[in-house]
C-alpha positions as CSV (number, residue, x, y, z in Angstrom):
1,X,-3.9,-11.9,5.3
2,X,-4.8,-11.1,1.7
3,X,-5.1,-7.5,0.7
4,X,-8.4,-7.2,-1.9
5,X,-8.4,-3.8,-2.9
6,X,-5.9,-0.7,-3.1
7,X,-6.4,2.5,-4.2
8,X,-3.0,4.8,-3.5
9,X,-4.1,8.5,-2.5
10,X,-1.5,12.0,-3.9
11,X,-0.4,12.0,0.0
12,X,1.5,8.5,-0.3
13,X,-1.2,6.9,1.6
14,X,-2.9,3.5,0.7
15,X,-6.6,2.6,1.4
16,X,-6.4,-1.5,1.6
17,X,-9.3,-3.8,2.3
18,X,-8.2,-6.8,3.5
19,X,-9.8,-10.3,2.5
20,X,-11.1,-10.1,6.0
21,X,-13.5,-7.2,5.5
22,X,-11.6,-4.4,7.4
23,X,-10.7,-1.1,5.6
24,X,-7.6,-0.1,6.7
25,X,-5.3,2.8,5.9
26,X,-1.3,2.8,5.3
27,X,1.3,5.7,5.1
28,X,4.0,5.0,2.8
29,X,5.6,8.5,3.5
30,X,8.3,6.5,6.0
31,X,9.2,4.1,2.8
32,X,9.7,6.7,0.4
33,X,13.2,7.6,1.8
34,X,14.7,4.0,1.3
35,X,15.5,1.8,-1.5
36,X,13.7,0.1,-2.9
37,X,10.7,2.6,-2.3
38,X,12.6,5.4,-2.9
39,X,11.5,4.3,-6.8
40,X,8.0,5.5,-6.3
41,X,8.1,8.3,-4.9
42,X,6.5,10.2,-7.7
43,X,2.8,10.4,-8.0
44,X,2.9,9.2,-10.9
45,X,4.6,5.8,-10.1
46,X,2.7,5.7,-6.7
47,X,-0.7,5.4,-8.2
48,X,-0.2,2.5,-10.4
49,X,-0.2,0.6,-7.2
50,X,-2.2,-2.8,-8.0
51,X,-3.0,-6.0,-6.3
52,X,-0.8,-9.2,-6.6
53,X,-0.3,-12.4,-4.5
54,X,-2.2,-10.8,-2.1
55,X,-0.4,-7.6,-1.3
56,X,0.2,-4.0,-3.1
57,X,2.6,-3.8,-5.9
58,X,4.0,-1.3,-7.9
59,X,5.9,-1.0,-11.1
60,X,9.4,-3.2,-10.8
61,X,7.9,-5.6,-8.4
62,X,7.8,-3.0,-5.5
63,X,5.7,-4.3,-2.6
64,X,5.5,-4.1,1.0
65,X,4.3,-7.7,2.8
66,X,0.7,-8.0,4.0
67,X,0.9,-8.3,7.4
68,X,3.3,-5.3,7.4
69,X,0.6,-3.4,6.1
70,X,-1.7,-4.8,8.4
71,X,0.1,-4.0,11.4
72,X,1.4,-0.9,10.0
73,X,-2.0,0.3,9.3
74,X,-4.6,2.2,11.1
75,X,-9.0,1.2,10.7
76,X,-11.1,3.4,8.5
77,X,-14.5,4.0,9.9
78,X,-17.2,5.3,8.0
């Protein structure tokens, strides 16, 4: 499942919007400690986070899968 939209949060969290509609939120904290994430664990680097093939990437072509996100993830409500 595609991810649309990302914006990366200062707490090392991602807000994602799937191509499905459903707001979802992701903790990167658990990543940070382990190669190759261990590379964005800055602010900085973190909030470059952008959208290609479908998934969040970072600088060095740093991603974690889609449906890892989407499992990992938890709803956002309004």
């Amino acid at each position: 499942m595609d991810i649309i939209s990302v914006t990366p949060s200062q707490d090392f969290q991602l807000m994602l919007v799937f191509a499905n509609g459903e707001r979802r939120r992701f903790d990167v904290n658990p990543l940070l400690a382990m190669k190759p994430w261990n590379r964005i664990a800055s602010p900085a680097v973190f909030s470059r986070a952008r959208i290609k093939y479908g998934t969040a990437v970072w600088l060095g072509e740093i991603d974690v899968a889609p449906e890892s996100l989407y499992v990992d993830s938890v709803p956002v409500t309004n």
